[in-house]
N, C-alpha and C positions, 0 to 999 in steps of 0.2 A: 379296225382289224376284225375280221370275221370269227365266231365261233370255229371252234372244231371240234367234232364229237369222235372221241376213242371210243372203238366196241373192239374187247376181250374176242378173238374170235377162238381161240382155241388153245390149253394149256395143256402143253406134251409132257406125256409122264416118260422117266428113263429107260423106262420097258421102249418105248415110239424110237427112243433115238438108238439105245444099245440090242433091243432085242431081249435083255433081261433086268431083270432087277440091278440096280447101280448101288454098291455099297460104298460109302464113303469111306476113309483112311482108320476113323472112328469105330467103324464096325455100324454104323446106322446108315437104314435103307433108304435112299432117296426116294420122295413124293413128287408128285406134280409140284409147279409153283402154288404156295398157299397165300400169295401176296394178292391174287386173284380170282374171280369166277368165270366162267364160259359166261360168255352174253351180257357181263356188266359195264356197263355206259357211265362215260365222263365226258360232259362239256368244256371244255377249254376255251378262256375269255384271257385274249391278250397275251398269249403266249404264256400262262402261268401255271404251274403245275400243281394238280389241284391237293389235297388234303388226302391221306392215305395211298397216292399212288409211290410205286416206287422207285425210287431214285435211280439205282440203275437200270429199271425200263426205262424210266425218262428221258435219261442219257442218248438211250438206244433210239429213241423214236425220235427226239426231238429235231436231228435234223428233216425228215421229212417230213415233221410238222410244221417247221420253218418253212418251209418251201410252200405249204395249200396257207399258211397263214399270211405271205405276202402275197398271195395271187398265183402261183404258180401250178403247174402242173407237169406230171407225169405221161405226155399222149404216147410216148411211142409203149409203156407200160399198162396204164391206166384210164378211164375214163376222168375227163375232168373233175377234181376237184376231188377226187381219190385215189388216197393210196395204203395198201397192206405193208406192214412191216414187222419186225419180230426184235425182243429183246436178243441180247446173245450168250445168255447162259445156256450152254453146252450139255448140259446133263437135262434141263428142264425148258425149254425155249418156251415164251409164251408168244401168241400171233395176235394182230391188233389191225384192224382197219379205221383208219383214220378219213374221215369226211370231212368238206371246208359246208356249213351250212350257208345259205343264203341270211343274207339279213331281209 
């Protein structure tokens, strides 16, 4: 099985998605996702998910990481052996490009 390397590409605060600050039921302001940074890189060996990522990003990505990990690709979306994807929290989305590395 190939490597695949997740890169953070971009963590939308709720201002991105509503236009203003998003208050919860709580009365507290939602933030960016703080599960992540812009720009930080995970290698993935064997379809396993690594150590502080999170669980439901995981969820979210993992089928298209199924896909670059058996060989597959995206052409009529993607250049070989890549593909962007996003978790699906609504208030806070985070974006991720996932790469199948060569061995």
């Amino acid at each position: 099985m190939p490597k695949i390397k997740i890169t953070v590409i971009k963590r939308f605060h709720p201002k991105d998605v509503f236009g203003k600050d998003y208050v919860t039921p709580s009365g507290k302001t939602a933030t960016e996702c703080q599960s992540f940074k812009d720009g930080q890189e995970f290698i993935i060996e064997k379809g396993q998910k690594p150590d502080g990522f999170c669980t439901w990003a995981w969820y979210d990505v993992y089928k298209d990481l199924s896909v670059l990990n058996w060989g597959g690709n995206f052409r009529n979306w993607m250049e070989d052996g890549i593909m962007y994807t996003a978790c699906s929290d609504g208030v806070r989305p985070v974006c991720f490009k996932l790469e199948r590395l060569d061995e």
